[in-house]
Backbone of each chain as ProteinMPNN parsed JSONL, in Angstrom:
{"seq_chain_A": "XXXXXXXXXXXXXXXXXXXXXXXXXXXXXXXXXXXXXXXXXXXXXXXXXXXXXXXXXXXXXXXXXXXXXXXXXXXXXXXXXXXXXX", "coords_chain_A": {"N_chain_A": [[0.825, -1.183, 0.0], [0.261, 2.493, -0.358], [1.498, 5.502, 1.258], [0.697, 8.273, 3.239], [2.942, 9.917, 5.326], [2.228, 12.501, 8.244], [3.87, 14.508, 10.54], [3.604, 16.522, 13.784], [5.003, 17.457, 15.946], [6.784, 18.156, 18.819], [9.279, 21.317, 18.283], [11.983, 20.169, 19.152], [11.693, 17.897, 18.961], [11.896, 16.519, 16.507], [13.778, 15.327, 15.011], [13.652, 12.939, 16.097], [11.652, 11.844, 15.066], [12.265, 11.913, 12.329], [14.618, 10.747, 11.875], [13.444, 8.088, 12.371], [11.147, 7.965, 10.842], [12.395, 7.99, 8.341], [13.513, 5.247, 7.757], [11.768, 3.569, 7.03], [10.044, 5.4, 5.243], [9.983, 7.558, 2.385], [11.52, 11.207, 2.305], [9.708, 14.177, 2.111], [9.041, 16.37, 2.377], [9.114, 19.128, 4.499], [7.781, 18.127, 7.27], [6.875, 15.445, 6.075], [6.32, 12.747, 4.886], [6.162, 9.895, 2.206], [5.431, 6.886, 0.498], [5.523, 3.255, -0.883], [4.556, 0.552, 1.492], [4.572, -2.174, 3.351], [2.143, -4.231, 4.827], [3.149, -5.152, 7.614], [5.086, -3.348, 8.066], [3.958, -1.479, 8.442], [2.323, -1.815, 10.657], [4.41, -2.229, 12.238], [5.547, 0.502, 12.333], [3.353, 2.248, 13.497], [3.096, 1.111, 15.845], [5.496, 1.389, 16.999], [5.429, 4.38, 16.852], [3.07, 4.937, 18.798], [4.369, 4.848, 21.195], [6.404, 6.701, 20.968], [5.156, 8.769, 20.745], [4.524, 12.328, 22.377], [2.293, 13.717, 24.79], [-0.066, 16.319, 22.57], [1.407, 16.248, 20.738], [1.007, 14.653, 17.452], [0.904, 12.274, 14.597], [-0.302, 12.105, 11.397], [-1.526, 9.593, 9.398], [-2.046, 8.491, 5.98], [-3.715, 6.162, 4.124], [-3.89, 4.632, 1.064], [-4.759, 2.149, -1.289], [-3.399, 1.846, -3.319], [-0.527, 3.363, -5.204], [-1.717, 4.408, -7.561], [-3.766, 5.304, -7.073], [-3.399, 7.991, -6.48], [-2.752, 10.962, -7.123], [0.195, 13.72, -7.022], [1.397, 16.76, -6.684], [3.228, 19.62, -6.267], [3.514, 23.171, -5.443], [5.76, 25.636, -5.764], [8.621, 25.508, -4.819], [10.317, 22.581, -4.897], [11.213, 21.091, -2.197], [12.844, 18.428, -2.365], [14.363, 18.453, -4.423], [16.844, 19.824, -3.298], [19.31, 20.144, -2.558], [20.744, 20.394, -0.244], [18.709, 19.703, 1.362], [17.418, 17.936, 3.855]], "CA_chain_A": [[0.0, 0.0, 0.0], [0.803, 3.692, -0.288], [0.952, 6.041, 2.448], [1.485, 10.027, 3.261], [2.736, 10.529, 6.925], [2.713, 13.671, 8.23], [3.95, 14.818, 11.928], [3.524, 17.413, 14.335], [5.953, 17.119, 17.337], [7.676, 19.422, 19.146], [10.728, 21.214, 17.765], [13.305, 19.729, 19.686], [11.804, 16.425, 18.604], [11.24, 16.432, 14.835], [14.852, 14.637, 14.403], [13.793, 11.782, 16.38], [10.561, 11.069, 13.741], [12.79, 12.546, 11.113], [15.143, 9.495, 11.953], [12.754, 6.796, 12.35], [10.48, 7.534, 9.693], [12.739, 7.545, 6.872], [13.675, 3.86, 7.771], [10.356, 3.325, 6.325], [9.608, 5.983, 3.722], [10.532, 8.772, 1.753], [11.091, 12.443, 3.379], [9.289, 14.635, 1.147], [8.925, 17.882, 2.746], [9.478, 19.589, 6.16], [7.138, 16.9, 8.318], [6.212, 14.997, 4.792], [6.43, 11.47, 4.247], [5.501, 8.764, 1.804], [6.124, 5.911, -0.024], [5.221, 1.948, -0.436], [4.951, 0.203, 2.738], [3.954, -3.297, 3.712], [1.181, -4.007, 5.953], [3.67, -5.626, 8.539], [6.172, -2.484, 8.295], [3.263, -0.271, 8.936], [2.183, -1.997, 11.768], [5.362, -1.4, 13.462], [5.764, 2.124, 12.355], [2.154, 2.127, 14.411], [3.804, 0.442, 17.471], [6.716, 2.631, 17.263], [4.833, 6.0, 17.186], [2.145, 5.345, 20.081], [5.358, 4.818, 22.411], [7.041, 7.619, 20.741], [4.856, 10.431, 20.964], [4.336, 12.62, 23.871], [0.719, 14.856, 24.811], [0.172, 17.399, 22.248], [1.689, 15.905, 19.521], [0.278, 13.763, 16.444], [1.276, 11.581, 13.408], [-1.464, 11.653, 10.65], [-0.794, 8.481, 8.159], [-3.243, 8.272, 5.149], [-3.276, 4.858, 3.156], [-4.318, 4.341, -0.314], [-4.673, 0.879, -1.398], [-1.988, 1.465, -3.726], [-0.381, 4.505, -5.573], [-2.319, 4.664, -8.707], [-5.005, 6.156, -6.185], [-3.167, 9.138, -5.784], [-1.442, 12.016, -8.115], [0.913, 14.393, -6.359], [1.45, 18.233, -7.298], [3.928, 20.41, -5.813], [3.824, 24.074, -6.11], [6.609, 26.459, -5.26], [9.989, 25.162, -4.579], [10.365, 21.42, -4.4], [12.075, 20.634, -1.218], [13.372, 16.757, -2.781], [15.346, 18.96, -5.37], [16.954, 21.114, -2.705], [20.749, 19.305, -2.21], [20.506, 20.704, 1.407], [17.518, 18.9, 2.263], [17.886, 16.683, 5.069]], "C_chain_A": [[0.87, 1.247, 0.0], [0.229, 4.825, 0.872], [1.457, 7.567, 2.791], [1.444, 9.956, 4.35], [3.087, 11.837, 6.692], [2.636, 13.927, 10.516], [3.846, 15.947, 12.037], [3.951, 16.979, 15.605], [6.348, 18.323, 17.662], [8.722, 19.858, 18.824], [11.689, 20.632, 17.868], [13.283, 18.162, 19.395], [11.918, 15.694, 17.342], [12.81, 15.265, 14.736], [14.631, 13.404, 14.728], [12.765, 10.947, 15.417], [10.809, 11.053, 12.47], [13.206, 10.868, 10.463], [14.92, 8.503, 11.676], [11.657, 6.821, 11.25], [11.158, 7.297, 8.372], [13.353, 6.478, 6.989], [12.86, 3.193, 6.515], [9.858, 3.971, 5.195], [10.402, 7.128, 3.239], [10.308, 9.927, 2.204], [10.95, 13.261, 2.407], [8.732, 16.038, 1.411], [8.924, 18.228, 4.602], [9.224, 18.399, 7.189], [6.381, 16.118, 7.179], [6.845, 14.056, 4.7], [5.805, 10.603, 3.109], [6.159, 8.12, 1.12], [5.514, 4.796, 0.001], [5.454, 1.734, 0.606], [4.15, -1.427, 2.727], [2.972, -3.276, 4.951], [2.323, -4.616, 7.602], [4.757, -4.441, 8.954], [4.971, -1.598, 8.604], [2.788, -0.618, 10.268], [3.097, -1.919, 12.593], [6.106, -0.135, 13.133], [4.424, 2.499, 13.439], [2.627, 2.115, 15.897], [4.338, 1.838, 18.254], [6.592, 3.909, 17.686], [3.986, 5.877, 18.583], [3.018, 4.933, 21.072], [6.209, 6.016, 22.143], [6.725, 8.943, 21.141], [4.322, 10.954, 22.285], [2.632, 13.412, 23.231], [1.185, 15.979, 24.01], [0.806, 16.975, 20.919], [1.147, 14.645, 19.042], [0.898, 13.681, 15.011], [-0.316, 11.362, 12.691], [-1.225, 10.425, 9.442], [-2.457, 8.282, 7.453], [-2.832, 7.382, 4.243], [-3.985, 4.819, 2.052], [-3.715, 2.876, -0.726], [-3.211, 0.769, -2.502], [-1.665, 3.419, -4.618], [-0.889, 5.203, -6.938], [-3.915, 5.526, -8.512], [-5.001, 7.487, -6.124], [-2.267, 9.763, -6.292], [-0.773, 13.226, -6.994], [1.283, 15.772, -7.332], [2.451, 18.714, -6.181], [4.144, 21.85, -6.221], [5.019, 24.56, -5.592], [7.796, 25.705, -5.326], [10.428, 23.684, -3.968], [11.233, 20.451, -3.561], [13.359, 19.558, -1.307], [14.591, 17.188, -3.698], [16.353, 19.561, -5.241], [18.284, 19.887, -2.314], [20.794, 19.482, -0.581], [19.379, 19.984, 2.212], [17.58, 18.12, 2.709], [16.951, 15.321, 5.304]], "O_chain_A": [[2.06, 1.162, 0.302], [-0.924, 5.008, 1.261], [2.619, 7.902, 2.559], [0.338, 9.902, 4.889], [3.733, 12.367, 5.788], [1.796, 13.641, 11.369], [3.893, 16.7, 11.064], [3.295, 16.187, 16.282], [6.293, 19.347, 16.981], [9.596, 18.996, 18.926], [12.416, 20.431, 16.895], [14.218, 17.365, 19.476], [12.016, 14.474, 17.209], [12.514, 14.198, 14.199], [15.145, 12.537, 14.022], [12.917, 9.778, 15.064], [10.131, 10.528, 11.587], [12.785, 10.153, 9.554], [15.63, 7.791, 10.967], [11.279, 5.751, 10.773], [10.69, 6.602, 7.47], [14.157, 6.482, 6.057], [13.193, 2.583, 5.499], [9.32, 3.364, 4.269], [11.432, 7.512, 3.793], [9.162, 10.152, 2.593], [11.906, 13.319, 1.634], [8.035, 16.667, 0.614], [8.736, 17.504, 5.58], [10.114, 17.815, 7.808], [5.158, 16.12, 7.317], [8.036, 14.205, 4.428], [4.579, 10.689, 3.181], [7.34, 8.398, 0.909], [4.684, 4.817, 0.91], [6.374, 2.356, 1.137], [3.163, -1.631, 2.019], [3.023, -2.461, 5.872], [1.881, -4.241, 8.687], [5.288, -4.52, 10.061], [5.398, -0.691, 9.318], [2.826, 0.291, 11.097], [2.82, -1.56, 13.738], [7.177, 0.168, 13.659], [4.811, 3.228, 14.353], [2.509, 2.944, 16.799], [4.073, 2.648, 19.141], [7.261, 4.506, 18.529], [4.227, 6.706, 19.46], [2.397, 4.561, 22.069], [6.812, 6.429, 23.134], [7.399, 9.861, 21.609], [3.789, 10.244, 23.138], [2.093, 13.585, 22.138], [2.223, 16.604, 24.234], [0.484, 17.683, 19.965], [0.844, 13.711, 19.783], [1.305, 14.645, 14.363], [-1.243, 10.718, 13.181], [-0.519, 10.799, 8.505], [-3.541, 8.057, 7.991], [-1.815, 7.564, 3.573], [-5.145, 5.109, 2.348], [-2.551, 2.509, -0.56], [-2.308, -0.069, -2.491], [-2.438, 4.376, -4.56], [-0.534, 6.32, -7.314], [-4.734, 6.051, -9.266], [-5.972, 8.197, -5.861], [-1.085, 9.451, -6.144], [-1.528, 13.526, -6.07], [1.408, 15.711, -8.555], [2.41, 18.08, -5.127], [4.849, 22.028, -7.215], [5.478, 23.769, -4.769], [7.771, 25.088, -6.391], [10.816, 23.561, -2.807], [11.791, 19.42, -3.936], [14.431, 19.626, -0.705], [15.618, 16.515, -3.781], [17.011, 19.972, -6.196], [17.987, 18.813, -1.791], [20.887, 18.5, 0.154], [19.278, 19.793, 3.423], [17.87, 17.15, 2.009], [17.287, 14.479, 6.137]]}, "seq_chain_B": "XXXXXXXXXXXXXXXXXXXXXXXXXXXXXXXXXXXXXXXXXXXXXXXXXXXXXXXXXXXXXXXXXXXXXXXXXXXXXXXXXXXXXX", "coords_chain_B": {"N_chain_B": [[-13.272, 15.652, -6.203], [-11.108, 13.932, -3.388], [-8.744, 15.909, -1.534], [-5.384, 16.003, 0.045], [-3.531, 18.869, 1.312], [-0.137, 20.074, 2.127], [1.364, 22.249, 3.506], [4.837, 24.345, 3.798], [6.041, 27.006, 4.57], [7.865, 29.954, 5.463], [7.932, 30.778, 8.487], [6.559, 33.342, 9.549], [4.925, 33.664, 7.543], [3.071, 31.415, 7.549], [0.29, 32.045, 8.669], [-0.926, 33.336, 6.806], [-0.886, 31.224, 4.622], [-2.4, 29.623, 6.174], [-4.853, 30.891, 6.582], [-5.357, 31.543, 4.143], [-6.075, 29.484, 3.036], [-7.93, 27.829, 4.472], [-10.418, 28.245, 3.425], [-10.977, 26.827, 1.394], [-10.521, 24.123, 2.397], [-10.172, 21.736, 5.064], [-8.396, 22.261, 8.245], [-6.775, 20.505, 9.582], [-4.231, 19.185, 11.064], [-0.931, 21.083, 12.331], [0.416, 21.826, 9.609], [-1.108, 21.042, 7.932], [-4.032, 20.145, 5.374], [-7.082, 19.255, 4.271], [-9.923, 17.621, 2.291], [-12.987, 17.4, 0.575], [-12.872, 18.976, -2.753], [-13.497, 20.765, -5.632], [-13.177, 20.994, -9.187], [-12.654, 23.193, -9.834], [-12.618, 24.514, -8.412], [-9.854, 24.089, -7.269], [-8.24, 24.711, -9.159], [-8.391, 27.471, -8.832], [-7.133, 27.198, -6.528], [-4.419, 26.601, -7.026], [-3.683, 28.36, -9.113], [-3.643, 31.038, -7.34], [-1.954, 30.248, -4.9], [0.702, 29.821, -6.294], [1.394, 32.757, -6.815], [1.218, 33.047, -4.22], [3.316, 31.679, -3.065], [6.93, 32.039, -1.964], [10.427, 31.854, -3.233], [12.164, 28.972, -1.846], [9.514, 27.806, -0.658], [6.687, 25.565, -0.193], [3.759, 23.973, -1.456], [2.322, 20.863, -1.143], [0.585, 19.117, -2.895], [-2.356, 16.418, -2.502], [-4.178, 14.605, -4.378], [-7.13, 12.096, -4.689], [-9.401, 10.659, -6.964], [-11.806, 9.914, -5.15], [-12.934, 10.052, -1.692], [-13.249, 7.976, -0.773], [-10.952, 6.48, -1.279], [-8.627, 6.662, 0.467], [-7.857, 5.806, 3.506], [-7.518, 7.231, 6.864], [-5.899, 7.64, 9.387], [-4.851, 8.665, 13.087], [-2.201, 9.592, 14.765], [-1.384, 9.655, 18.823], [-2.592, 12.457, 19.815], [-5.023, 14.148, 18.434], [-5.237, 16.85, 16.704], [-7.241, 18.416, 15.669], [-9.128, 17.874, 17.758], [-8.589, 19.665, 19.916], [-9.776, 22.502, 21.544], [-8.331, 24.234, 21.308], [-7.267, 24.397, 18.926], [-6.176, 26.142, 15.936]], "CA_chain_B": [[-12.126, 14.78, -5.68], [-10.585, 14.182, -1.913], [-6.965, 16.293, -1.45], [-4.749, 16.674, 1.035], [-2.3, 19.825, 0.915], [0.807, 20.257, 2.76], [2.111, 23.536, 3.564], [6.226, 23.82, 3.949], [6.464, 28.38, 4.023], [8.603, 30.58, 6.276], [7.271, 30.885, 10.245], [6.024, 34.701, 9.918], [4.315, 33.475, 6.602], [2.425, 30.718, 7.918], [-1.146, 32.672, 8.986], [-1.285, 33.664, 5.438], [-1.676, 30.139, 4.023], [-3.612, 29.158, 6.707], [-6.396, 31.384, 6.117], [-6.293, 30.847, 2.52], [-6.422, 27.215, 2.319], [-8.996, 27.186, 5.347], [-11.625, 28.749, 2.391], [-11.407, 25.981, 0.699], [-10.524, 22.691, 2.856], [-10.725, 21.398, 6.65], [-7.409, 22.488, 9.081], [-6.864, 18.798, 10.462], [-3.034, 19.532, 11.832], [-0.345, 21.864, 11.765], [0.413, 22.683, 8.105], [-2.044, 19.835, 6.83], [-5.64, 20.615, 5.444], [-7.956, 18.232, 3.667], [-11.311, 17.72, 2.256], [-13.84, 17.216, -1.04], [-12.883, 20.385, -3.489], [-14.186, 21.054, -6.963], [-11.536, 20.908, -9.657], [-12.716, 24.908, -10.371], [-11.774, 25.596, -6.818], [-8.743, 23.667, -7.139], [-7.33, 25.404, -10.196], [-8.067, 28.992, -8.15], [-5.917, 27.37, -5.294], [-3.508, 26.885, -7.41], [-3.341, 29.426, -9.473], [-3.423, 31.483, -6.029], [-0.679, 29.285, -4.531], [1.906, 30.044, -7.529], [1.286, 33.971, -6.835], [1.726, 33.342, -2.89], [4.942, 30.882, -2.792], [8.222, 32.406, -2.229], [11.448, 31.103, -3.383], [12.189, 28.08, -0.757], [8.62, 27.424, 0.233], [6.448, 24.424, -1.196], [2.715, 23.155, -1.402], [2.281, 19.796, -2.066], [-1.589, 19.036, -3.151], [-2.292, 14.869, -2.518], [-5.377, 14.298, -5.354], [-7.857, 11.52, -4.593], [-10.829, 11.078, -6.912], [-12.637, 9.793, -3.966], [-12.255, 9.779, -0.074], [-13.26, 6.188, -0.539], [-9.65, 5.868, -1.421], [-7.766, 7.037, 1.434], [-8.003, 5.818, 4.696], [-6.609, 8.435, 7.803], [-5.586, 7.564, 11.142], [-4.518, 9.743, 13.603], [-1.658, 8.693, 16.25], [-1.085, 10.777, 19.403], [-3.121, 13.637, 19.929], [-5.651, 14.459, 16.918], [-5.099, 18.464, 17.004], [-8.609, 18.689, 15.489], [-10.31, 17.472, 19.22], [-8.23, 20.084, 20.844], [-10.562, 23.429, 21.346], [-7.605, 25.498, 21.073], [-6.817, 24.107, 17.915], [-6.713, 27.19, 15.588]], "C_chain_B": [[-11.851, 15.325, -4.169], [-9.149, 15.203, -2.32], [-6.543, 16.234, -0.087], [-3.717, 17.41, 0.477], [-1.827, 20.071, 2.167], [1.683, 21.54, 2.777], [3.43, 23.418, 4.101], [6.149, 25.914, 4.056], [7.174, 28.872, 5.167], [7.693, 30.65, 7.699], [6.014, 31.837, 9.847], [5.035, 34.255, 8.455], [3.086, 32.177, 6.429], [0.96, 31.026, 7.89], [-1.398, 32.648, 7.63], [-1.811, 32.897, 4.839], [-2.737, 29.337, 4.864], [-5.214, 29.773, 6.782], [-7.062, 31.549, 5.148], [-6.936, 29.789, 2.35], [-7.629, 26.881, 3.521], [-10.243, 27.726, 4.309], [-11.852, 27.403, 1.596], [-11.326, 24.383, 1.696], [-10.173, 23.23, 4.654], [-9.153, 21.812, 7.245], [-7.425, 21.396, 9.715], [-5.31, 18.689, 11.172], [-2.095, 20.259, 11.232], [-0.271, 22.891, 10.424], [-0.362, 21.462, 7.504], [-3.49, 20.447, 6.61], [-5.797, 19.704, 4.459], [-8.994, 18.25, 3.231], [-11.728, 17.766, 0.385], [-13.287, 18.79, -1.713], [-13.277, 19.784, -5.093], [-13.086, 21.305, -7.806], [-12.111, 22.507, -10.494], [-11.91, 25.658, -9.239], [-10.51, 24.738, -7.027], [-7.397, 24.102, -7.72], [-7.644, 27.047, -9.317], [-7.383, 28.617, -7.464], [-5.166, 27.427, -5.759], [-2.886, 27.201, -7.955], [-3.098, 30.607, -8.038], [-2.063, 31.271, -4.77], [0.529, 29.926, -5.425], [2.155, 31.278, -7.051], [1.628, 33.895, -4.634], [3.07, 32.846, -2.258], [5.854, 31.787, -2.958], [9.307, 31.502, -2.172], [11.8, 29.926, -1.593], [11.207, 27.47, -0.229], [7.7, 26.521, -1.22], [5.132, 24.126, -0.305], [2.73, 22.186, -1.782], [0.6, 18.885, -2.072], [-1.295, 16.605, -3.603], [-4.058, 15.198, -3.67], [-5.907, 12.318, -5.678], [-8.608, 11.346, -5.311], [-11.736, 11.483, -5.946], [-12.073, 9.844, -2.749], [-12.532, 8.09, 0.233], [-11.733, 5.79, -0.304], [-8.71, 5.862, -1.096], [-8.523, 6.562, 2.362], [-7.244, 6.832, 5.854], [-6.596, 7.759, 9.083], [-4.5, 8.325, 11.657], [-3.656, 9.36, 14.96], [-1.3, 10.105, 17.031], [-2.152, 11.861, 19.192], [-3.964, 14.384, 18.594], [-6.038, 16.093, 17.295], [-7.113, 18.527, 16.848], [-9.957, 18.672, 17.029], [-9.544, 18.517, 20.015], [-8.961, 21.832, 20.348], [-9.458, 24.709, 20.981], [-6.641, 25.549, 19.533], [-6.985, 25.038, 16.91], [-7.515, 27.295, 14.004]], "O_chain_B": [[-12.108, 16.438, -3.71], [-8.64, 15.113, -3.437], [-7.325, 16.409, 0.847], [-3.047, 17.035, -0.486], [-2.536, 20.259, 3.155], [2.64, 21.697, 2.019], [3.545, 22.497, 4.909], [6.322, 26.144, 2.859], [7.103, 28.062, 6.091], [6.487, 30.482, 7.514], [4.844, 31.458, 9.787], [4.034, 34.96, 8.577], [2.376, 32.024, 5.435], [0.286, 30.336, 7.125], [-2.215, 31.801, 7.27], [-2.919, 33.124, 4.352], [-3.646, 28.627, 4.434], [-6.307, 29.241, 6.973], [-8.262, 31.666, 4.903], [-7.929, 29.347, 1.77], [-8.2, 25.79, 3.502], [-11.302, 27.354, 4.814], [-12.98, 27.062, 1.241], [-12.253, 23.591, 1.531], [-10.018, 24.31, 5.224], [-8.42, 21.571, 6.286], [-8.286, 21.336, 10.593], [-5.345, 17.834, 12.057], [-2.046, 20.347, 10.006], [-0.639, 24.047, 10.217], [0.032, 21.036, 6.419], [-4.054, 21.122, 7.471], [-4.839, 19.318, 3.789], [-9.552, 19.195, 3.789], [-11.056, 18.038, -0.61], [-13.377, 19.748, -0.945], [-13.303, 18.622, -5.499], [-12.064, 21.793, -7.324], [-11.881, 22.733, -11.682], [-11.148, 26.615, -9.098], [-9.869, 25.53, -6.336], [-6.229, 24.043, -7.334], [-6.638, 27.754, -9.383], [-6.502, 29.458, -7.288], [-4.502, 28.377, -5.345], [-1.694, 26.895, -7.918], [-1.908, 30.916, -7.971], [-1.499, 32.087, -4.041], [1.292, 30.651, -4.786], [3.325, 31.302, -6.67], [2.234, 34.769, -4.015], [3.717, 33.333, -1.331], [5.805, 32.454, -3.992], [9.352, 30.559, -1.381], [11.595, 30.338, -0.452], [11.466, 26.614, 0.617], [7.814, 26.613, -2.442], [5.101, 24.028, 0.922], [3.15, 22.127, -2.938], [-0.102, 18.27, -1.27], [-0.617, 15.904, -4.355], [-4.843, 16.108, -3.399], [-5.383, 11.522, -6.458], [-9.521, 11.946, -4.745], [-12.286, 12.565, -5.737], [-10.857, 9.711, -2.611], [-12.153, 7.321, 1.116], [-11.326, 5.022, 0.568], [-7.767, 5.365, -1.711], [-9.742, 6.727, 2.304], [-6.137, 7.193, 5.454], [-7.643, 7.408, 9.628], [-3.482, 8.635, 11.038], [-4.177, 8.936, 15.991], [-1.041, 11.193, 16.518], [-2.489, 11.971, 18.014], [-3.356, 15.16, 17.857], [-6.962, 16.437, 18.032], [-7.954, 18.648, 17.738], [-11.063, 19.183, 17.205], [-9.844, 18.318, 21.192], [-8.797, 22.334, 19.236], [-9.729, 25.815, 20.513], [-5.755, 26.316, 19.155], [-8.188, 25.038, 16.649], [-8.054, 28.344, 13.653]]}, "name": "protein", "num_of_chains": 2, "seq": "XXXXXXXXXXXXXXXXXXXXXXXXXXXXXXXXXXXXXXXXXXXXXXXXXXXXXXXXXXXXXXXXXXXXXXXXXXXXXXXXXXXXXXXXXXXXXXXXXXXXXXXXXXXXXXXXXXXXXXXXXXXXXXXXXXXXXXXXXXXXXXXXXXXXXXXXXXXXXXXXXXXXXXXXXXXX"}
């Protein structure tokens, strides 16, 4: 399946979801993930996050059965293109 | 069609897209917004979008036909249930 995470953590924490999500997918803008995933790798990206995150912060993950579900646009300045982008 | 759009713009430039993009779709966290749009309103966002991006900063529009075809789950703290959520 295909999947867009997107976080909201606290500043000082973003490196630690930064870290652990791109195990799993592609980092595709500031708090922007996606990519294929297996149902067994998403279930422990699942795990992983509801021990990870503190009060106040939230991971949104949206699945599409596969990626032919779902076209992608980018306006302005495409972060992925950006040699500096971490 | 469903979208989700991802806002990426400078701090002090933030409010700006958030009170655009709340005209047309739902504020569901941080820089995320979502929801059914009309592909008339979609081409004003982003014709609108093009004219508000500055160099370094990036929308990235997810395009759904349907919301059938996304699923969402929400880990940690779903901003949307919090009253001070803006």
């Amino acid at each position: 399946m295909y999947v867009v995470a997107v976080y909201d953590v606290e500043a000082d924490r973003t490196r630690l979801f930064l870290n652990f999500l791109r195990r799993y997918l592609t980092h595709v803008q500031n708090s922007v993930f996606e990519g294929e995933i297996t149902d067994g790798d998403l279930e422990e990206v699942k795990g992983q996050l509801d021990s990870m995150l503190e009060p106040g912060e939230s991971v949104i993950v949206y699945r599409m059965s596969s990626e032919q579900y779902v076209s992608r646009t980018v306006y302005g300045d495409d972060p992925t293109e950006d040699s500096q982008f971490l």
